[in-house]
C-alpha positions in Angstrom: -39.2 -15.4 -30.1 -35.7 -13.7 -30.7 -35.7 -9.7 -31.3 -35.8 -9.8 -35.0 -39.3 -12.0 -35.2 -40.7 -9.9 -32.3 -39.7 -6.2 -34.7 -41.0 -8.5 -37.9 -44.5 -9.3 -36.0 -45.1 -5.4 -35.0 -44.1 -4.3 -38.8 -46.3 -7.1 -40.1 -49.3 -6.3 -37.7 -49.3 -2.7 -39.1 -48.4 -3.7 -43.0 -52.3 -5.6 -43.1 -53.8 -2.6 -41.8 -51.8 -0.8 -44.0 -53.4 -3.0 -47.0 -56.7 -3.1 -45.3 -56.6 0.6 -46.1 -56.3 0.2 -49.6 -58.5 -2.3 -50.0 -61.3 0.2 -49.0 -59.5 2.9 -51.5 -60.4 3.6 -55.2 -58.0 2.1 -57.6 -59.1 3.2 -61.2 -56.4 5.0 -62.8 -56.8 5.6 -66.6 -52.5 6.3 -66.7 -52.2 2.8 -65.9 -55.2 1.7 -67.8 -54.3 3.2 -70.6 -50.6 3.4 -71.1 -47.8 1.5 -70.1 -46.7 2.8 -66.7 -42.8 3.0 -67.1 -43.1 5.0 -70.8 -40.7 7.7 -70.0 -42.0 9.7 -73.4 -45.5 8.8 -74.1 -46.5 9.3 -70.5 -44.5 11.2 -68.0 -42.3 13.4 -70.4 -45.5 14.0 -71.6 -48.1 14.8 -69.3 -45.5 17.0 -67.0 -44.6 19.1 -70.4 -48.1 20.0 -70.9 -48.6 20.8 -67.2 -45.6 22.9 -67.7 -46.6 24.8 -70.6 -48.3 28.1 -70.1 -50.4 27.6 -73.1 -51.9 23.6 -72.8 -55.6 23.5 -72.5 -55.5 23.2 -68.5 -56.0 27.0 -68.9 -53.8 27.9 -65.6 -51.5 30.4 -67.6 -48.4 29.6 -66.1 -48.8 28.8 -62.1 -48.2 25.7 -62.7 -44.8 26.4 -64.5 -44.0 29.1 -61.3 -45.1 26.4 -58.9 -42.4 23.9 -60.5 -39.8 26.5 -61.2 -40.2 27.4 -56.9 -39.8 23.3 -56.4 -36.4 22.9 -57.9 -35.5 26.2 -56.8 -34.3 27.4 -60.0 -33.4 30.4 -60.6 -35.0 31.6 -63.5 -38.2 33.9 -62.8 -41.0 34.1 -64.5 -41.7 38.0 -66.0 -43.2 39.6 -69.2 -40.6 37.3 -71.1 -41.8 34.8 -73.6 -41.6 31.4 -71.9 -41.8 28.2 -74.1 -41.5 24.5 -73.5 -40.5 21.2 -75.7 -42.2 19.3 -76.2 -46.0 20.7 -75.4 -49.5 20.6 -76.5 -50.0 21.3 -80.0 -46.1 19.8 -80.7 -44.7 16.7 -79.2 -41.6 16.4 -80.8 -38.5 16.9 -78.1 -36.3 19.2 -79.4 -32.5 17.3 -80.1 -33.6 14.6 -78.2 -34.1 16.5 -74.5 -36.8 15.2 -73.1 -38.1 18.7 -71.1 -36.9 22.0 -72.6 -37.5 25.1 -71.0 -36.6 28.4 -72.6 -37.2 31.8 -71.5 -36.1 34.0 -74.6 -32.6 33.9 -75.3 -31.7 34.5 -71.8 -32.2 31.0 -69.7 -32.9 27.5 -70.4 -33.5 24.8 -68.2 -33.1 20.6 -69.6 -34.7 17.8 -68.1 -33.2 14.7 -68.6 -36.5 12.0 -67.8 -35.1 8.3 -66.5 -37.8 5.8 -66.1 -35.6 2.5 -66.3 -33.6 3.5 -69.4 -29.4 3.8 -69.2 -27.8 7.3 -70.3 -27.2 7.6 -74.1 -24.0 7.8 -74.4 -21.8 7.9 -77.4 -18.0 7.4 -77.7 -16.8 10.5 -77.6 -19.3 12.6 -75.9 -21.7 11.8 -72.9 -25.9 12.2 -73.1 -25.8 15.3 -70.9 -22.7 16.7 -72.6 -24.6 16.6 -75.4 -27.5 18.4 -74.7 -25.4 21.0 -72.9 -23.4 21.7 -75.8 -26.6 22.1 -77.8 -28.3 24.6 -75.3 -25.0 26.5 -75.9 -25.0 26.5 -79.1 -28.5 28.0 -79.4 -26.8 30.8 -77.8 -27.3 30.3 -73.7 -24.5 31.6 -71.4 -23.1 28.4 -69.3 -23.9 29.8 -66.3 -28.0 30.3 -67.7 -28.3 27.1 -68.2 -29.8 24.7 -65.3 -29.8 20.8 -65.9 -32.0 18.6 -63.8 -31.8 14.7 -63.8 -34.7 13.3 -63.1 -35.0 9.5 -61.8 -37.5 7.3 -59.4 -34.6 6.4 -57.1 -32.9 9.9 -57.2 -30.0 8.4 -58.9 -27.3 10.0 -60.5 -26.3 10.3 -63.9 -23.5 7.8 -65.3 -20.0 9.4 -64.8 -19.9 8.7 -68.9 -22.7 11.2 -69.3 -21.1 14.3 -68.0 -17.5 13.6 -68.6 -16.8 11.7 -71.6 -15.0 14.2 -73.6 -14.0 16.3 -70.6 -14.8 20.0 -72.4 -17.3 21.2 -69.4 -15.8 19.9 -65.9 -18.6 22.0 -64.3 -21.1 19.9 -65.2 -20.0 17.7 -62.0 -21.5 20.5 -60.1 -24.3 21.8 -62.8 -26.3 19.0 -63.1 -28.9 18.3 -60.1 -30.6 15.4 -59.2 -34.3 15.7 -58.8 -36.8 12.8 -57.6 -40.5 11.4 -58.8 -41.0 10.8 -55.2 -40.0 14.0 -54.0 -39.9 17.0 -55.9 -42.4 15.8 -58.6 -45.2 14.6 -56.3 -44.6 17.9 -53.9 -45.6 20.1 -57.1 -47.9 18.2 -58.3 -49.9 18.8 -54.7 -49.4 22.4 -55.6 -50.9 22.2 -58.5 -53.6 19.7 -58.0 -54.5 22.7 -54.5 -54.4 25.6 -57.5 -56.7 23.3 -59.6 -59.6 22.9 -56.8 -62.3 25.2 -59.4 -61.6 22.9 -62.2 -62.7 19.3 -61.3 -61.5 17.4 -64.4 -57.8 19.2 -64.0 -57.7 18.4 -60.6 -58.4 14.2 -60.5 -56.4 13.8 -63.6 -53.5 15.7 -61.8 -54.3 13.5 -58.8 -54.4 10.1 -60.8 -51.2 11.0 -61.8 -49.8 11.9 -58.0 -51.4 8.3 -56.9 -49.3 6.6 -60.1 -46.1 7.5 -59.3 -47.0 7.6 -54.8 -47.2 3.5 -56.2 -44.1 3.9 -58.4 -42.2 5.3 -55.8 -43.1 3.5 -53.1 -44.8 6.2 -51.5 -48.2 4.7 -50.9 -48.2 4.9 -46.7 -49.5 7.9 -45.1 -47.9 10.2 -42.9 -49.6 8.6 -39.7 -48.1 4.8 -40.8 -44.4 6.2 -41.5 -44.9 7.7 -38.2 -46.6 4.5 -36.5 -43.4 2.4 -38.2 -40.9 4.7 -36.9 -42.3 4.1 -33.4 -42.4 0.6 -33.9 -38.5 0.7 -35.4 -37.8 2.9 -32.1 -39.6 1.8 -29.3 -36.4 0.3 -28.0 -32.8 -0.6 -28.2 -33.6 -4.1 -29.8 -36.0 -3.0 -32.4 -33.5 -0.7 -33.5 -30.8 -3.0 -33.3 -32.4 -5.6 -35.5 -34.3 -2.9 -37.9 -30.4 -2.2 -38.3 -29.6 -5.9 -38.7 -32.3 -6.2 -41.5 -31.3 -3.5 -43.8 -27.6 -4.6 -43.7 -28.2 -8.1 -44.9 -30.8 -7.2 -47.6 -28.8 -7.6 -50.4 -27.4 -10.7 -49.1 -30.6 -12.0 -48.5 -31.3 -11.2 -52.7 -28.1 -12.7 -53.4 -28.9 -15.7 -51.7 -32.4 -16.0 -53.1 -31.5 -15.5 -56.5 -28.8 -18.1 -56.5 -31.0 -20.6 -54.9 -33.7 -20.2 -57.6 -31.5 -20.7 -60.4 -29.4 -23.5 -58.3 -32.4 -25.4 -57.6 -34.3 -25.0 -61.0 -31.0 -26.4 -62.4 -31.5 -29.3 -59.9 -35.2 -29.8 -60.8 -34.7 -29.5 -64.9 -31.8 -32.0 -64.2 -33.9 -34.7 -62.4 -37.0 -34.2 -65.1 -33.8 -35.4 -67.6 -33.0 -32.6 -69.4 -29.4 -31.8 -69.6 -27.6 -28.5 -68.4 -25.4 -26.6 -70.9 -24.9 -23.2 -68.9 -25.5 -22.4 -65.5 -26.3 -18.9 -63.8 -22.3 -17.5 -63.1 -22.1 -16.1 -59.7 -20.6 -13.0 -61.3 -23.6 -12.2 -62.6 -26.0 -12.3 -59.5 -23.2 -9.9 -57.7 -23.5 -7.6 -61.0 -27.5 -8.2 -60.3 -27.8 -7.3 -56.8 -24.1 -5.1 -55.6 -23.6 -3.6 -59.2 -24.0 -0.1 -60.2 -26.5 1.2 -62.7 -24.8 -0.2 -65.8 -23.3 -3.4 -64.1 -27.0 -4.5 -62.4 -28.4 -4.6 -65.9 -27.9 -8.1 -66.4 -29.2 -11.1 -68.7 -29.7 -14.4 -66.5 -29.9 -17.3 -69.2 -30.4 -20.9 -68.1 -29.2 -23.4 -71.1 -30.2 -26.9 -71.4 -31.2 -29.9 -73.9 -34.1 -32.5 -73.9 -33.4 -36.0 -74.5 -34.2 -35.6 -78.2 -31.5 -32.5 -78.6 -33.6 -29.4 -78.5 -32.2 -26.3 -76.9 -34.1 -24.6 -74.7 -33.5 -21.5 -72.8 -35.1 -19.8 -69.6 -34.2 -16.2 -69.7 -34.8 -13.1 -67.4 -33.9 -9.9 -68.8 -33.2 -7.3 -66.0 -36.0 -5.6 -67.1 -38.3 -8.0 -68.0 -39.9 -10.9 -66.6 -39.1 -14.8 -67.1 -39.8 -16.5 -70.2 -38.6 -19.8 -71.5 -38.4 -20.6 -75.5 -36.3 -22.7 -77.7 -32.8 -20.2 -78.4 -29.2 -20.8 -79.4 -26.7 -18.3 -78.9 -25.3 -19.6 -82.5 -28.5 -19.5 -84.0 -27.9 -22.8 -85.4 -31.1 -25.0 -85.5 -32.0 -28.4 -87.4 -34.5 -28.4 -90.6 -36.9 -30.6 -88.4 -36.6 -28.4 -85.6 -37.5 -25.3 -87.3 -40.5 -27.4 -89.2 -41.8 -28.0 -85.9 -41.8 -24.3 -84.5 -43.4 -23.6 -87.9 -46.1 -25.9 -87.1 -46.5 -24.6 -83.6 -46.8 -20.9 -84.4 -50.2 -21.9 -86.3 -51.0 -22.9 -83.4 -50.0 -20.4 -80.8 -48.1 -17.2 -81.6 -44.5 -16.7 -80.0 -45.1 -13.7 -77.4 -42.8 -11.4 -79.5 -40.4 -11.3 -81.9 -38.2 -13.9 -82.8 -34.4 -13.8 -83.9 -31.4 -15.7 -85.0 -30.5 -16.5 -80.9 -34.4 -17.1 -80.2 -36.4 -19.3 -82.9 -39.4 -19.2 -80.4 -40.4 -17.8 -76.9 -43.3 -17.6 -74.4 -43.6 -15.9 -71.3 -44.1 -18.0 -68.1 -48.0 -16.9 -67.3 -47.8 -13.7 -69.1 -51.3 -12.6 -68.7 -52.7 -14.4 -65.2 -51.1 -11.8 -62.7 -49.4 -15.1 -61.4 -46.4 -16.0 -59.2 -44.4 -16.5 -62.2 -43.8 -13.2 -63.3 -41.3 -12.3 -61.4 -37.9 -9.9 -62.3 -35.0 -9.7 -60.8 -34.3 -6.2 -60.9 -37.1 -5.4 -59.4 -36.9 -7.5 -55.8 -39.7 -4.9 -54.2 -42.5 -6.8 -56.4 -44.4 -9.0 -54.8 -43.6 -11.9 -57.3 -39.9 -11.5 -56.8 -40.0 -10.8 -53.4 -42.3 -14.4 -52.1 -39.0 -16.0 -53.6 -36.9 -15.9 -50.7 -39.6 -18.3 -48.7 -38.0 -22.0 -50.0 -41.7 -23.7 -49.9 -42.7 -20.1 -52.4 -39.9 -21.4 -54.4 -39.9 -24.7 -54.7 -44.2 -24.3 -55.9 -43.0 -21.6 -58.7 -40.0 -24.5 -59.8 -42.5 -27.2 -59.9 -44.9 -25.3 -61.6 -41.7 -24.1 -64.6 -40.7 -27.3 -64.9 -44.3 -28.2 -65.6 -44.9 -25.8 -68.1 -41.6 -26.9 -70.3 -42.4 -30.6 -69.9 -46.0 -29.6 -71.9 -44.0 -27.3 -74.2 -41.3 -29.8 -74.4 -44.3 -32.5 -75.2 -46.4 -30.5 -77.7 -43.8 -29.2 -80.0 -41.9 -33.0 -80.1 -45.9 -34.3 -81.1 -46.5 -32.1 -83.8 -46.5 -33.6 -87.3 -44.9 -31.6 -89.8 -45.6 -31.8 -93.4 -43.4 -34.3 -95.5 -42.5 -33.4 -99.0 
């Protein structure tokens, strides 16, 4: 057993007690329940606005707003001033667009700029947070009483676009301040869920909320396990040496799994006799897995024809997962053709909507929690992540290549009506 295997065994040893943990620990959570998890608005704009607001029903005046305002370390203190935030709990409209407001009088303000997965806004001749600093100004804020936080999973910076597009406020560069779910959020929500110990109710919804994002963020170990992995990592020179080893080849690891899959799903469709029209270019799995936040946001689209001429397309959006339908990029399609997808969508619905490029389109095992829904943006899920073992990939291939031979089958069966 070389080095590396010997670090890999220890780390996987105390990953299954790791999960052995949670196995034993409550999972309800109504967030996720209830909304979808990634909604920058609905759900985390929203629920840390009305924490923020003085005058939301949690009825903790405004600790929790001093608790936050301490976190960031802004500068603004809270006195006899009126204090108000946007959006909050009797009006959920943002005000111009900023997704946290936070005024006190006409003195200070303080924007949050919320990034769940979504790019900056930016228009041509003026950059998101350009915009929204312009507006605080022109409400009547001095420059230097206005704070701007950006606030991201992966503590991420803003696109160079979004503070320098039309150049008119080069201190922006230095103004705007990088903040983190996993580390200033989650470290004032603790406060506040400590200050919420005499009111139940406040205090597990507040915790809910903590265990959400400790999942989004990766932040699911405890103290004692980062600790135990760290020992593990640096019990000697080897272990470090190959922990070192492991994180530089990462990405090439992605890169290599991601062109494999595609390469060898290409192979497979081939020898099931369809035929290839457009292949994954290597350009884009670089993008994909070396590129920065606008350049990774790519659109993986595997072309090809079935024996009787009908184009079908497996796509994987960087956000989303796989899914497979019947597309052409010049929307062109034959009367028969669309007579049959007519026929089959009174059978079974396409799993959105459908447009000139994309006549009809199904996830691959959209409800089952299964192997197949996979992204690649996102190689940390599990899904994603069991395709760098070839035998993982080679059962999720077969099993695609299945599924488009009965989709392939049922829609070329169908009778359509004759006139």
């Amino acid at each position: 057993m070389n080095n590396t295997d010997f670090l890999l065994k220890q780390v996987n040893i105390l990953r299954l007690k790791l999960l052995e943990r949670q196995e034993k620990e409550e999972t309800f959570n109504l967030f996720s329940i209830l909304l979808n998890e990634r909604d920058e608005v609905n759900l985390h704009s929203r629920f840390i606005s009305v924490l923020l607001d003085p005058k939301a029903p949690h009825k903790m005046g405004s600790i929790f707003l001093s608790l936050f305002l301490r976190t960031i370390e802004s500068k603004i203190q809270i006195n006899d001033s009126e204090i108000s935030i946007t959006p909050n709990f009797l009006n959920t409209t943002e005000f111009k667009d900023i997704d946290i407001f936070i005024r006190k009088g006409n003195e200070s303000a303080i924007i949050i700029e919320n990034k769940i997965d979504a790019l900056d806004s930016n228009h041509e001749k003026e950059g998101q947070l350009e915009k929204y600093y312009r507006e605080a100004i022109e409400e009547g804020y001095l420059m230097d009483n206005i704070e701007i936080y950006y606030l991201t999973l992966d503590l991420h910076e803003p696109s160079e676009e979004s503070i320098s597009t039309s150049g008119k406020y080069p201190e922006l560069t230095e103004k705007v301040q990088c903040i983190s779910y996993g580390s200033e959020i989650i470290k004032w929500l603790k406060e506040c869920a400590k200050e919420s110990y005499a009111k139940p109710m406040l205090r597990e919804s507040i915790n809910q909320y903590i265990n959400l994002l400790q999942r989004m963020t990766n932040n699911e170990s405890t103290i004692s396990e980062r600790i135990e992995l760290m020992n593990i990592v640096g019990k000697n020179a080897d272990n470090l040496e190959s922990a070192i080893f492991l994180v530089k080849n990462f990405k090439h690891i992605q890169w290599h799994t991601i062109y494999d899959f595609w390469k060898e799903l290409s192979e497979a469709l081939a020898s099931a006799g369809y035929t290839i029209t457009e292949t994954i270019d290597n350009e884009l799995i670089d993008n994909a897995v070396h590129g920065g936040l606008r350049k990774r946001k790519v659109y993986f689209n595997l072309r090809f024809t079935t024996p009787s001429s009908i184009p079908i397309t497996i796509n994987c959006d960087y956000n989303d997962w796989i899914c497979y339908g019947i597309s052409n990029p010049e929307g062109k399609y034959s009367k028969g053709l669309k007579d049959k997808v007519k026929a089959l969508k009174n059978i079974e619905e396409s799993d959105g909507d459908t447009n000139k490029e994309w006549l009809y389109w199904k996830y691959f095992e959209p409800e089952s929690g299964g192997d197949l829904e996979f992204c690649f943006s996102d190689f940390e899920d599990t899904p994603t992540y069991k395709l760098i073992s070839p035998q993982k990939r080679k059962e999720c291939i077969e099993r695609m290549v299945s599924i488009i031979n009965d989709f392939v089958y049922k829609l070329e069966k169908l009778q359509t009506p004759t006139i």
